[in-house]
mmCIF file as gemmi writes it, N, C-alpha and C atoms, coordinates in Angstrom:
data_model
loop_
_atom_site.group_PDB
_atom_site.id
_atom_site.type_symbol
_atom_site.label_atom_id
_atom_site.label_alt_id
_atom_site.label_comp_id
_atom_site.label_asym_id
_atom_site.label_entity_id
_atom_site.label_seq_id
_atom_site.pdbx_PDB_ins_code
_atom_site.Cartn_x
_atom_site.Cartn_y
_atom_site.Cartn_z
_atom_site.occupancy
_atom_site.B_iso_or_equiv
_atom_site.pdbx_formal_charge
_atom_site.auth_seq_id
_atom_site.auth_asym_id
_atom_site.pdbx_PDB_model_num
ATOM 1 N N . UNK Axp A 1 ? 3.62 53.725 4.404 1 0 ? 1 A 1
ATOM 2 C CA . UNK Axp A 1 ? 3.464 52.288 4.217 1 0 ? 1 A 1
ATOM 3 C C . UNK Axp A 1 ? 2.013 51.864 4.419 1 0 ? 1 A 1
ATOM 4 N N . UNK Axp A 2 ? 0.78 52.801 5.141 1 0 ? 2 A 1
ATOM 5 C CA . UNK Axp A 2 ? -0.099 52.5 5.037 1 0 ? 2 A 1
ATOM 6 C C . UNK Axp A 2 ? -0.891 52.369 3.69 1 0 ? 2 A 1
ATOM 7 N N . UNK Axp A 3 ? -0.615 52.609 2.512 1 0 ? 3 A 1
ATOM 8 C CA . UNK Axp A 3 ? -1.638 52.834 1.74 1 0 ? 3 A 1
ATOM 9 C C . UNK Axp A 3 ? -1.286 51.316 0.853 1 0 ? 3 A 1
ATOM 10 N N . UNK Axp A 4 ? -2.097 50.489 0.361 1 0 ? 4 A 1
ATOM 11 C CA . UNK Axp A 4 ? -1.711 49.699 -0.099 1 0 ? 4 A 1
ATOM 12 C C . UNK Axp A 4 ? -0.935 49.823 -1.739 1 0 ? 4 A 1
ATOM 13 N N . UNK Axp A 5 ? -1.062 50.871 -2.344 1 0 ? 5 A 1
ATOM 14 C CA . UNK Axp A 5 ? -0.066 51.2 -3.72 1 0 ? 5 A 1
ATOM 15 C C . UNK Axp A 5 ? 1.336 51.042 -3.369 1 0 ? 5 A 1
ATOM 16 N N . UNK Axp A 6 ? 1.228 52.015 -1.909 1 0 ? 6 A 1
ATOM 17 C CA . UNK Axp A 6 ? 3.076 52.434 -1.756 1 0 ? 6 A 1
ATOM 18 C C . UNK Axp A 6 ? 3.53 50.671 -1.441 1 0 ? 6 A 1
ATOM 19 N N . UNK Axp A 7 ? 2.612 49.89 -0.961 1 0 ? 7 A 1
ATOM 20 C CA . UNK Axp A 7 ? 3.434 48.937 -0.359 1 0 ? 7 A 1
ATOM 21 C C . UNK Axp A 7 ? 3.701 47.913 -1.412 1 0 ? 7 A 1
ATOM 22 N N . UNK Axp A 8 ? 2.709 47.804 -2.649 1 0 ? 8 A 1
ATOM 23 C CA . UNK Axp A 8 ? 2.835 46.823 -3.94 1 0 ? 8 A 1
ATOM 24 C C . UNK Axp A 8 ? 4.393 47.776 -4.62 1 0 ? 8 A 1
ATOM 25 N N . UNK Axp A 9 ? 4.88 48.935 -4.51 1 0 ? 9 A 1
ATOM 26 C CA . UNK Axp A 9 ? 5.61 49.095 -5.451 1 0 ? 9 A 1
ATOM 27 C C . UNK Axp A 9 ? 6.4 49.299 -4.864 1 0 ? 9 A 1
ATOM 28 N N . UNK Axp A 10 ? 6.961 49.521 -3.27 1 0 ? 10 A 1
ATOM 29 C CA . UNK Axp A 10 ? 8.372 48.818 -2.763 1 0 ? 10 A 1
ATOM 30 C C . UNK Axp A 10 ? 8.345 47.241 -2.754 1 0 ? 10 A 1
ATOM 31 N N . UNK Axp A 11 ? 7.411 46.546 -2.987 1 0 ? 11 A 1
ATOM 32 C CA . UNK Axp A 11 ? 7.409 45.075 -3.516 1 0 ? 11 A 1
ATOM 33 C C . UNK Axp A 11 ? 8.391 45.31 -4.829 1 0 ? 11 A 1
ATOM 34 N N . UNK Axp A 12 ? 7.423 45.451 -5.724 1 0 ? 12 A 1
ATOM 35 C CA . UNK Axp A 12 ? 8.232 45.515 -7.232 1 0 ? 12 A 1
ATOM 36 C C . UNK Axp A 12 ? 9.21 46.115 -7.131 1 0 ? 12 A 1
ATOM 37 N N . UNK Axp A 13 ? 9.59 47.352 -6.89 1 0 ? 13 A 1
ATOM 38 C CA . UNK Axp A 13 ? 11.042 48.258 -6.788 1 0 ? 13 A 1
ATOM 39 C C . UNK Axp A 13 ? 12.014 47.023 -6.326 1 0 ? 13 A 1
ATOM 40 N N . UNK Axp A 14 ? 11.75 45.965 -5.371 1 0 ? 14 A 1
ATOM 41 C CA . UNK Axp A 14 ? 12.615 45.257 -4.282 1 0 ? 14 A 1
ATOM 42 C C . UNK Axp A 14 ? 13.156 44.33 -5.256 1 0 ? 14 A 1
ATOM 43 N N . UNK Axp A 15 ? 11.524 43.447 -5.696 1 0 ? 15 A 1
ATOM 44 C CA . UNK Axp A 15 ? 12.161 42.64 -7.218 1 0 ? 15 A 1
ATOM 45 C C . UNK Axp A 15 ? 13.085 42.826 -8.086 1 0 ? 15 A 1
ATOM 46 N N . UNK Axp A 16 ? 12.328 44 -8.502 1 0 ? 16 A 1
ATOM 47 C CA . UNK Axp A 16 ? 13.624 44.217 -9.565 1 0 ? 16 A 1
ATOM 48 C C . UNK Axp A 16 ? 14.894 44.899 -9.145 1 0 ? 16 A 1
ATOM 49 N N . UNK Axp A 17 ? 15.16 45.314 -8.162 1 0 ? 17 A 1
ATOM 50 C CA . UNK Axp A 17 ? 16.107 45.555 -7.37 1 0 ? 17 A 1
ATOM 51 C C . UNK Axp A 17 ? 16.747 44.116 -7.294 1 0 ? 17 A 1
ATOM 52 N N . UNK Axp A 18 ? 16.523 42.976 -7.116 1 0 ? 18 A 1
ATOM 53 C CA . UNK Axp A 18 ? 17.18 41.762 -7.326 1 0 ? 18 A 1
ATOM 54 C C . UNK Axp A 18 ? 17.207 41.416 -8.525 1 0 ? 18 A 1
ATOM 55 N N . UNK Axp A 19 ? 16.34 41.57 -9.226 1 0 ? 19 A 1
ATOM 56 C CA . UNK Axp A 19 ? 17.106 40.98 -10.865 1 0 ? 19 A 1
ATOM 57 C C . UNK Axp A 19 ? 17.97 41.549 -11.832 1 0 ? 19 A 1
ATOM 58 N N . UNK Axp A 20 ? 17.964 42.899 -11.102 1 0 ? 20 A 1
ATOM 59 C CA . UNK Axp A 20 ? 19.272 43.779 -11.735 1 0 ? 20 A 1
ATOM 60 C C . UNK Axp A 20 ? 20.36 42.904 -10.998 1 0 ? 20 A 1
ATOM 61 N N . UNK Axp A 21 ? 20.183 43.215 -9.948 1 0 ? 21 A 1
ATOM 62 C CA . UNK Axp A 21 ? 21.195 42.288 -9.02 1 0 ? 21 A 1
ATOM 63 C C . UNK Axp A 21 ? 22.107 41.076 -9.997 1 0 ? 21 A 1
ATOM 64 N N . UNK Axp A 22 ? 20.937 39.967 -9.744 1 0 ? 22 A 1
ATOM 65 C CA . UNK Axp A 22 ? 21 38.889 -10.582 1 0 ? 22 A 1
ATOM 66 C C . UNK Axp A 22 ? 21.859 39.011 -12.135 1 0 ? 22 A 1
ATOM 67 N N . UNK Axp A 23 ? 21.264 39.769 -12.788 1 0 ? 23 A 1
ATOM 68 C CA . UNK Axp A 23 ? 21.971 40.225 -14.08 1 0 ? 23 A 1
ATOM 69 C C . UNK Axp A 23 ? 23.148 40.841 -13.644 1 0 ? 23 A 1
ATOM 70 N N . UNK Axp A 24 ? 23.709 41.922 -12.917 1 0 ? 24 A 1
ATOM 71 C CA . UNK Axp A 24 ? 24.745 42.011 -12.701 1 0 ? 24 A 1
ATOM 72 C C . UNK Axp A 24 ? 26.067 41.235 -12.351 1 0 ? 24 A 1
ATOM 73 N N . UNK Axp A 25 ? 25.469 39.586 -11.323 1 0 ? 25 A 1
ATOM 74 C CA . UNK Axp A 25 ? 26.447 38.766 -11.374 1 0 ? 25 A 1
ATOM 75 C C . UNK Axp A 25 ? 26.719 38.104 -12.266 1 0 ? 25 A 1
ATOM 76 N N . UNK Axp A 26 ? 25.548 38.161 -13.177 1 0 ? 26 A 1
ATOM 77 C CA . UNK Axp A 26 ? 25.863 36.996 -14.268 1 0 ? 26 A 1
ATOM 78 C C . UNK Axp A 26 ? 26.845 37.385 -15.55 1 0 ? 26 A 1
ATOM 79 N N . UNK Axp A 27 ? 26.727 39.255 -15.171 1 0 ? 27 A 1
ATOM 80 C CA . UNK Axp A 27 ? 27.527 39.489 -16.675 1 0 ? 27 A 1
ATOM 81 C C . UNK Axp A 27 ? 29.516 39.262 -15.859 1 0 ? 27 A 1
ATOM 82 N N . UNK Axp A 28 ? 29.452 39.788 -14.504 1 0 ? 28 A 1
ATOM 83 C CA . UNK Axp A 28 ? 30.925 39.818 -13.796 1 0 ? 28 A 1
ATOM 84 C C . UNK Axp A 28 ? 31.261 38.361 -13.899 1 0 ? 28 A 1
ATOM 85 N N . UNK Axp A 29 ? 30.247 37.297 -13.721 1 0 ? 29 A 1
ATOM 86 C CA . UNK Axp A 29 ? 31.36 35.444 -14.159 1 0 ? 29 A 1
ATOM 87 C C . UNK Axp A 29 ? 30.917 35.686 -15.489 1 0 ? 29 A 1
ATOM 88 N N . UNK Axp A 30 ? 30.316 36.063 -16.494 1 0 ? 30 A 1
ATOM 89 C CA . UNK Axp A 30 ? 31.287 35.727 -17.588 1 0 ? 30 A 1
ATOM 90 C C . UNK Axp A 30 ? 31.755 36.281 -18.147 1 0 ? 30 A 1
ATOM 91 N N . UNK Axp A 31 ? 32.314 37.574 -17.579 1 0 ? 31 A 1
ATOM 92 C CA . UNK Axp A 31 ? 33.831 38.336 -17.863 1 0 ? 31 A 1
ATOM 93 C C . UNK Axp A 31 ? 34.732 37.614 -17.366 1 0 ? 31 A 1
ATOM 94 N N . UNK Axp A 32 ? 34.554 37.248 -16.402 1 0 ? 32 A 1
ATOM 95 C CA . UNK Axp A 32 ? 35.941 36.203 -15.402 1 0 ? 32 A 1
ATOM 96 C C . UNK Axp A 32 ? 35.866 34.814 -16.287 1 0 ? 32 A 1
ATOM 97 N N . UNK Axp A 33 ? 35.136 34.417 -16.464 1 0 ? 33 A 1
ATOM 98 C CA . UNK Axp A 33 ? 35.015 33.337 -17.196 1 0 ? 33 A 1
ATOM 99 C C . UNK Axp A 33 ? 35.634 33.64 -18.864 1 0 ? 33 A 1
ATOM 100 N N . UNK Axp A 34 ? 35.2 34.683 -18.881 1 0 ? 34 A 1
ATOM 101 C CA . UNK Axp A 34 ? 36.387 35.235 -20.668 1 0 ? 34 A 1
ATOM 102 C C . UNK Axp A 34 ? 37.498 34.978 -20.479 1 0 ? 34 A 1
ATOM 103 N N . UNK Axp A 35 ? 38.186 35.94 -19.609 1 0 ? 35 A 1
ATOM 104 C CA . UNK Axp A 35 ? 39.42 36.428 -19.167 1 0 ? 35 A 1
ATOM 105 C C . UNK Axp A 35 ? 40.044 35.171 -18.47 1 0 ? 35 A 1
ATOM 106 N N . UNK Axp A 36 ? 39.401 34.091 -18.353 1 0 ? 36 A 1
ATOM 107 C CA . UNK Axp A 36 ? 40.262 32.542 -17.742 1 0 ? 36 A 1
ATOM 108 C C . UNK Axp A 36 ? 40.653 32.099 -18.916 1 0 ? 36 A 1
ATOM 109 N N . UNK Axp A 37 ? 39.295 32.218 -19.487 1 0 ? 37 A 1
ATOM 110 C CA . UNK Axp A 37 ? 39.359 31.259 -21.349 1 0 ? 37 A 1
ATOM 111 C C . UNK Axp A 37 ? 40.548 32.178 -21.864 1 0 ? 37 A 1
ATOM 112 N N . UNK Axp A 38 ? 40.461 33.15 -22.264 1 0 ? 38 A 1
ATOM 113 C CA . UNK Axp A 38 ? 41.731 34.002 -22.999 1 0 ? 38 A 1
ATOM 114 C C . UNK Axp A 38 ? 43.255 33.486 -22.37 1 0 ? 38 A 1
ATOM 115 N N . UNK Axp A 39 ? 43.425 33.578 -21.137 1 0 ? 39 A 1
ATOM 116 C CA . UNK Axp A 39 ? 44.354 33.645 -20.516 1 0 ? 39 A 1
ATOM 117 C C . UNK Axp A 39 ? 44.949 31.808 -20.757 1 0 ? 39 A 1
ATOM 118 N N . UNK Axp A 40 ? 44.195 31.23 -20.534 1 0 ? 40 A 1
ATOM 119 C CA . UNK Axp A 40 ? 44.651 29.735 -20.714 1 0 ? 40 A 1
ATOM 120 C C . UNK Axp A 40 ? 44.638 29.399 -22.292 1 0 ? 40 A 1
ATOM 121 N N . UNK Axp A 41 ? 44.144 29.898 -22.994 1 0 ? 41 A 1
ATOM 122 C CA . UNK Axp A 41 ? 44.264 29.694 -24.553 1 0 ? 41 A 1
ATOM 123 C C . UNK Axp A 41 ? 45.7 30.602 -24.518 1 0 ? 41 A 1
ATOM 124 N N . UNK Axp A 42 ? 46.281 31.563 -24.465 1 0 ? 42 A 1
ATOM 125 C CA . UNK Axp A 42 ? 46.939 32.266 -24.308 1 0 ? 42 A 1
ATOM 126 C C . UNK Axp A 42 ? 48.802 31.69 -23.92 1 0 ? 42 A 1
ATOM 127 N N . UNK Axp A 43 ? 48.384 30.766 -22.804 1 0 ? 43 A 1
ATOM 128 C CA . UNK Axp A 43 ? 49.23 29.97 -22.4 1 0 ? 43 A 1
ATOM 129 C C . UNK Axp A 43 ? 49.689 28.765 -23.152 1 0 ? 43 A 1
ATOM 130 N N . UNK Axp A 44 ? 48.081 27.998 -24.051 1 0 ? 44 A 1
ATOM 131 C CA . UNK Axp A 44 ? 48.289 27.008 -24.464 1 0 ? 44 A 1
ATOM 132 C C . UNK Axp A 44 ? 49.081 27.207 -25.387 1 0 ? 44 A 1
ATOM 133 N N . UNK Axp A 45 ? 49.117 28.459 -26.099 1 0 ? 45 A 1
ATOM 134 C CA . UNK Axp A 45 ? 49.323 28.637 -27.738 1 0 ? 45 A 1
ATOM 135 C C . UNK Axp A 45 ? 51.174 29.458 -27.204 1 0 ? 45 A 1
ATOM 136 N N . UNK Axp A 46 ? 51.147 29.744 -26.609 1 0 ? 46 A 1
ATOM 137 C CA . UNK Axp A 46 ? 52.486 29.737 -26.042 1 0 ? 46 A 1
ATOM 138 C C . UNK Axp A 46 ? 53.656 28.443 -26.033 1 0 ? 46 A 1
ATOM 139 N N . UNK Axp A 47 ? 53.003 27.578 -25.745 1 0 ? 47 A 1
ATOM 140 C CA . UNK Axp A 47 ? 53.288 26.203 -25.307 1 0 ? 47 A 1
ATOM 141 C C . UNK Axp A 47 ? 53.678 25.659 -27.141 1 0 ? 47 A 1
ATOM 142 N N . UNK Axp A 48 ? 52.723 25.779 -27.738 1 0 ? 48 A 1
ATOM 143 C CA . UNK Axp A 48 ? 52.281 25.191 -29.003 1 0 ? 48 A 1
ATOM 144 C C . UNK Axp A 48 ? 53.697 25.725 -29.933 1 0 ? 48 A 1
ATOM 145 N N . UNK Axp A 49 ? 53.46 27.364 -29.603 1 0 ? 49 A 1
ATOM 146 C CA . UNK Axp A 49 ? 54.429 27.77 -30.59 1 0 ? 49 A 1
ATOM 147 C C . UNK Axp A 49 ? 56.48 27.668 -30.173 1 0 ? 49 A 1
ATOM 148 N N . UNK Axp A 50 ? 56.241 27.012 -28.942 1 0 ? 50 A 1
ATOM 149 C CA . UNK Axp A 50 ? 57.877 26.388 -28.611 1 0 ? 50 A 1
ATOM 150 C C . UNK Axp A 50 ? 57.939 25.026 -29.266 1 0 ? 50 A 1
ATOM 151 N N . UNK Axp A 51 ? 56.844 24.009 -29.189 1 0 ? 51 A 1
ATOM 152 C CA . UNK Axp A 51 ? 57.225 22.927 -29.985 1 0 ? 51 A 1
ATOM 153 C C . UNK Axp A 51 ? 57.06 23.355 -31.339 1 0 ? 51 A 1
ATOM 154 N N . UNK Axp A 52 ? 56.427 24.116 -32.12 1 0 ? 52 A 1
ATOM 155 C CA . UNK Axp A 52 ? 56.518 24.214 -33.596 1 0 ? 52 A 1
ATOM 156 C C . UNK Axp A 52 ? 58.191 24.937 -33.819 1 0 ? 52 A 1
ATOM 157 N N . UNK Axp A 53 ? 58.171 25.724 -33.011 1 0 ? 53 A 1
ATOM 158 C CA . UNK Axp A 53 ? 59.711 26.311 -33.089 1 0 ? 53 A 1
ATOM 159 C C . UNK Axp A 53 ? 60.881 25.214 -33.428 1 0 ? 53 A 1
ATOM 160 N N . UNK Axp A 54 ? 60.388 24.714 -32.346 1 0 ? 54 A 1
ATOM 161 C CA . UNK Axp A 54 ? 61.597 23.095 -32.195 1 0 ? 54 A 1
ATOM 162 C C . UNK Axp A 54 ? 61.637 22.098 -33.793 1 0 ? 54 A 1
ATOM 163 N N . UNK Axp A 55 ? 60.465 22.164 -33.845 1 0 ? 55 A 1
ATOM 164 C CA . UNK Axp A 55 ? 60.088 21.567 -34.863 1 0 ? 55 A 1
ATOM 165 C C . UNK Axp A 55 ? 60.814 21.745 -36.353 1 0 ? 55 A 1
ATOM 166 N N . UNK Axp A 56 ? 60.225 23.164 -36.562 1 0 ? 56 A 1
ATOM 167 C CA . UNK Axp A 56 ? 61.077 24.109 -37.376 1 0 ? 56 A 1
ATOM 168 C C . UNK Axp A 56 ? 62.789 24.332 -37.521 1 0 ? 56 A 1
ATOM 169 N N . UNK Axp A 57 ? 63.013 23.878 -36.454 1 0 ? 57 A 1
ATOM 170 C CA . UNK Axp A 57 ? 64.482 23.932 -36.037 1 0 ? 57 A 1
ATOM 171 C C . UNK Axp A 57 ? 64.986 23.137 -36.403 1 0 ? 57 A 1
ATOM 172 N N . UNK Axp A 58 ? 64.063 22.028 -36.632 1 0 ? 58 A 1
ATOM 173 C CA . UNK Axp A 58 ? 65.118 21.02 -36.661 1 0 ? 58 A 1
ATOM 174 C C . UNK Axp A 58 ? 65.263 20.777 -38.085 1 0 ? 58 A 1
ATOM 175 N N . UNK Axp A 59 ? 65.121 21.057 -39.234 1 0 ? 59 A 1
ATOM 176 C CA . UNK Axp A 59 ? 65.008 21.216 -40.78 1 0 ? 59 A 1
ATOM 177 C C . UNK Axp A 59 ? 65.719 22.203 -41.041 1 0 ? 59 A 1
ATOM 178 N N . UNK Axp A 60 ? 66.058 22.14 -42.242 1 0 ? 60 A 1
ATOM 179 C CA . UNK Axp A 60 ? 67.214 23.434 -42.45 1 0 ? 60 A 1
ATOM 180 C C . UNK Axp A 60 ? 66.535 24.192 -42.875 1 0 ? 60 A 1
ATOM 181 N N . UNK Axp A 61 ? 65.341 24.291 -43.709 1 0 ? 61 A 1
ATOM 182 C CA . UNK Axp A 61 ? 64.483 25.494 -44.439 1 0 ? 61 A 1
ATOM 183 C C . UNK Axp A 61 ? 63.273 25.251 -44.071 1 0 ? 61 A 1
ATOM 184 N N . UNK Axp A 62 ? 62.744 26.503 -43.004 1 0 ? 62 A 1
ATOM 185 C CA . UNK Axp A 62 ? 61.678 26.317 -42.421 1 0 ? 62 A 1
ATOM 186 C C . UNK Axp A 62 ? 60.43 26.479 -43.111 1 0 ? 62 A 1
ATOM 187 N N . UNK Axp A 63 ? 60.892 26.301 -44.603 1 0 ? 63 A 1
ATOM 188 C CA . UNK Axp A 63 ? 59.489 26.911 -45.135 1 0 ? 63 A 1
ATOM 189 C C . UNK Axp A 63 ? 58.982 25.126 -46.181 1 0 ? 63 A 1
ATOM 190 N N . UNK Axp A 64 ? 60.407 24.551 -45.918 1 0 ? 64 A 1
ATOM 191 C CA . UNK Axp A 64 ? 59.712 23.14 -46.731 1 0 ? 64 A 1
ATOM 192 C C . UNK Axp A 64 ? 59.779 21.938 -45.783 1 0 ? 64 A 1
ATOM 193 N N . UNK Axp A 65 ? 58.632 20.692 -45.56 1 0 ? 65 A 1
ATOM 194 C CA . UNK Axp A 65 ? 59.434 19.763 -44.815 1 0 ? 65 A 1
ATOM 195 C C . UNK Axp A 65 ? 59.375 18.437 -45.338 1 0 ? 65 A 1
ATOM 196 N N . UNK Axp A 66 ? 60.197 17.437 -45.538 1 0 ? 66 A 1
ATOM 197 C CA . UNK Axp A 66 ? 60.09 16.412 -45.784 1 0 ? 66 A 1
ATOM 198 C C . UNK Axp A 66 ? 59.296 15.18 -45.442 1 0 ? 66 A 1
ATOM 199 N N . UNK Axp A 67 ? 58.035 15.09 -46.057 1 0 ? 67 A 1
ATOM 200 C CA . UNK Axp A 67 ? 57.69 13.485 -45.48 1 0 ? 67 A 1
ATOM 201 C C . UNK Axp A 67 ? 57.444 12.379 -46.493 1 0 ? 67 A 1
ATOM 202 N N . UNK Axp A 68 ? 58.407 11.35 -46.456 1 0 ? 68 A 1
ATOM 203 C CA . UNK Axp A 68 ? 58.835 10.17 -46.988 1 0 ? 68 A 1
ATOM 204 C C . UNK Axp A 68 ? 57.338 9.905 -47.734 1 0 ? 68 A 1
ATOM 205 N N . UNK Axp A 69 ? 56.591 10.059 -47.553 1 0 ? 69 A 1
ATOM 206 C CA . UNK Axp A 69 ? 55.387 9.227 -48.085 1 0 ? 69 A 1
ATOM 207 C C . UNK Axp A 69 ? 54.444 10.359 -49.386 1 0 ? 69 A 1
ATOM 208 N N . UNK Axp A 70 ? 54.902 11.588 -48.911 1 0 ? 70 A 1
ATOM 209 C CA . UNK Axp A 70 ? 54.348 12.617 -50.043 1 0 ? 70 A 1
ATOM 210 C C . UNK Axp A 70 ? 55.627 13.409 -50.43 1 0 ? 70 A 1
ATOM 211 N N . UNK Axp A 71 ? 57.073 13.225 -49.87 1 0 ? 71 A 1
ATOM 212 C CA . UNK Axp A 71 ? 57.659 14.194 -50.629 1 0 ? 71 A 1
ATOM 213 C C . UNK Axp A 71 ? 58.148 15.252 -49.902 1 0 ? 71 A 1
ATOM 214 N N . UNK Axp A 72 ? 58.374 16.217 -50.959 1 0 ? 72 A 1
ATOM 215 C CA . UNK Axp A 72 ? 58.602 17.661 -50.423 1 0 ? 72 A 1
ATOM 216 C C . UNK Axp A 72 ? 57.297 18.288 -50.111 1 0 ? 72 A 1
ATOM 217 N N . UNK Axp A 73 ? 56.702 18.944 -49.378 1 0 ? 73 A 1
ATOM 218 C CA . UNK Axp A 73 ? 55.579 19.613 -49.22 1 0 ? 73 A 1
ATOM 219 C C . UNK Axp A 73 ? 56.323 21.075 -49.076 1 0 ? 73 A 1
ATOM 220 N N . UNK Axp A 74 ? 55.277 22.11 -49.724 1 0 ? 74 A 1
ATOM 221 C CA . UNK Axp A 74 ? 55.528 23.71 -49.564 1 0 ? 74 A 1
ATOM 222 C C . UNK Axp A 74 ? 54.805 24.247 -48.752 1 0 ? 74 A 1
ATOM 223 N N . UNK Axp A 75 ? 55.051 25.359 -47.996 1 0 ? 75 A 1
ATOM 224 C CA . UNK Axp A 75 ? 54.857 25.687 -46.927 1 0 ? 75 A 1
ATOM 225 C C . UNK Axp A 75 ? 52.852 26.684 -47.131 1 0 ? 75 A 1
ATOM 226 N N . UNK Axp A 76 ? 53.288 26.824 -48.588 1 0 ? 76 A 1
ATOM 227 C CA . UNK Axp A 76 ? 52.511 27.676 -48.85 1 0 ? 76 A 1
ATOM 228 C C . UNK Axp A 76 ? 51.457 27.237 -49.876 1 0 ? 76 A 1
ATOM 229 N N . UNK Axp A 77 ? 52.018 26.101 -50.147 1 0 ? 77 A 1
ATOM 230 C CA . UNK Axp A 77 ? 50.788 25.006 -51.175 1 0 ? 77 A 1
ATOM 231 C C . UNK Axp A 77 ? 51.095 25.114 -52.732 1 0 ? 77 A 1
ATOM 232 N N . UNK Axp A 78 ? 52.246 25.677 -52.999 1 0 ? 78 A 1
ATOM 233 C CA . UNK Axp A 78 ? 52.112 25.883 -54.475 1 0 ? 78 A 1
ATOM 234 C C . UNK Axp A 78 ? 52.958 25.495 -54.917 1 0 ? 78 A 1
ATOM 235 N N . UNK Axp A 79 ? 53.044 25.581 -56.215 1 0 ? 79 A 1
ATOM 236 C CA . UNK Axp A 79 ? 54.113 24.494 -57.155 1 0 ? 79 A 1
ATOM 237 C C . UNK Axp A 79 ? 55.258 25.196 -57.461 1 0 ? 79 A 1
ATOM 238 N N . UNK Axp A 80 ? 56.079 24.537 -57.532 1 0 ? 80 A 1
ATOM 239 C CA . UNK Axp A 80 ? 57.556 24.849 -57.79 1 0 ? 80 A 1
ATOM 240 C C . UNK Axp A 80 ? 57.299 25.31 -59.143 1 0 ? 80 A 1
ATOM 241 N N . UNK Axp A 81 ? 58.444 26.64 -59.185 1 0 ? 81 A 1
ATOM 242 C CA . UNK Axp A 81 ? 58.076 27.305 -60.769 1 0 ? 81 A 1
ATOM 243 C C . UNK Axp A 81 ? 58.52 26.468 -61.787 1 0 ? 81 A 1
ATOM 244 N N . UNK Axp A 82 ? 60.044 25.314 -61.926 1 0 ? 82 A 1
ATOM 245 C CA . UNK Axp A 82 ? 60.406 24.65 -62.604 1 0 ? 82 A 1
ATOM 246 C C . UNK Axp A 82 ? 59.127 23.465 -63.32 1 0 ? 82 A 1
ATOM 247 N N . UNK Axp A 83 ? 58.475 23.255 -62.474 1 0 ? 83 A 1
ATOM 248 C CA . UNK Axp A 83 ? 56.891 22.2 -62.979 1 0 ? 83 A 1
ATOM 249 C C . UNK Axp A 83 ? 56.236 22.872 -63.84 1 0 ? 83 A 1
ATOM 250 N N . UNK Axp A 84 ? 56.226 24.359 -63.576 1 0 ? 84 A 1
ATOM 251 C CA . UNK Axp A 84 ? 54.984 25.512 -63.966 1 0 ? 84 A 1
ATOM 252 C C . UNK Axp A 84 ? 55.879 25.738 -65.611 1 0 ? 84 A 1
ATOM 253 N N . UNK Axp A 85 ? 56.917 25.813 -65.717 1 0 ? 85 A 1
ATOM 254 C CA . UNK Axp A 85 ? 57.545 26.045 -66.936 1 0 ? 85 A 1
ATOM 255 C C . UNK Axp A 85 ? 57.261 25.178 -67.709 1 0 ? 85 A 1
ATOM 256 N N . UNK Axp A 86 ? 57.858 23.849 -67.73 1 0 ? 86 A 1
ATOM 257 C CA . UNK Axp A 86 ? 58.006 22.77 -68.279 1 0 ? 86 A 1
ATOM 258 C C . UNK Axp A 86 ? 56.16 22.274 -68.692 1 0 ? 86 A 1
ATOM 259 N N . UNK Axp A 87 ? 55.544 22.605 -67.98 1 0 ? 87 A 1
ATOM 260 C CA . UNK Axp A 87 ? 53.982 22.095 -68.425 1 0 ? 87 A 1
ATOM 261 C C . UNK Axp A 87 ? 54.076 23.052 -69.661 1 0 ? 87 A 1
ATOM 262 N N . UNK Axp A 88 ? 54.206 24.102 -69.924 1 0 ? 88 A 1
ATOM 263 C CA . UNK Axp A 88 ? 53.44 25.206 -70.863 1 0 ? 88 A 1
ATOM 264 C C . UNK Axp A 88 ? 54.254 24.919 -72.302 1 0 ? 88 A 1
C-alpha cells in the first residue's frame, strides 16, 4: 500500500467494483419488475377471457353477433357467400 500506483488502482478496482454492483441491481428489479408486469397482465387477461366467454355464451353462434344499429356482424369480416353470388 505504500507505493502510490498500488493505492490509485485498489481505488479504481473498488469503483468499479461498485458499478458492477450497481448494474447488477438494476438488471435483478427489472427482471422482478418483468415478471410482476407478465404475471398481472397474465391475470388481467384471465379475467378478460371469463367475461368474453360469458359474453359469447350468451348468443347462440359464437362466431356472429347482433347489433341493432349495424346488423349482423361476422366474426371474421367477410361477406356472406349468398351477396358474393348474386353481385357476379
Amino acid at each position: 500500500m505504500n507505493d502510490p500506483s498500488t493505492y490509485w488502482l485498489n481505488v479504481t478496482n473498488i469503483a468499479l467494483g461498485v458499478v458492477v454492483l450497481a448494474c447488477c441491481i438494476a438488471v435483478v428489479v427489472g427482471i422482478v419488475q418483468e415478471v410482476a408486469a407478465r404475471r398481472k397482465k397474465v391475470h388481467a387477461m384471465a379475467k378478460l377471457d371469463s367475461e368474453v366467454n360469458d359474453l359469447v355464451a350468451s348468443f347462440q353462434d359464437g362466431h356472429t353477433f347482433h347489433v341493432p344499429s349495424l346488423g349482423v356482424t361476422m366474426a371474421d369480416g367477410g361477406e356472406e357467400l349468398g351477396k358474393k353470388d348474386e353481385e357476379r
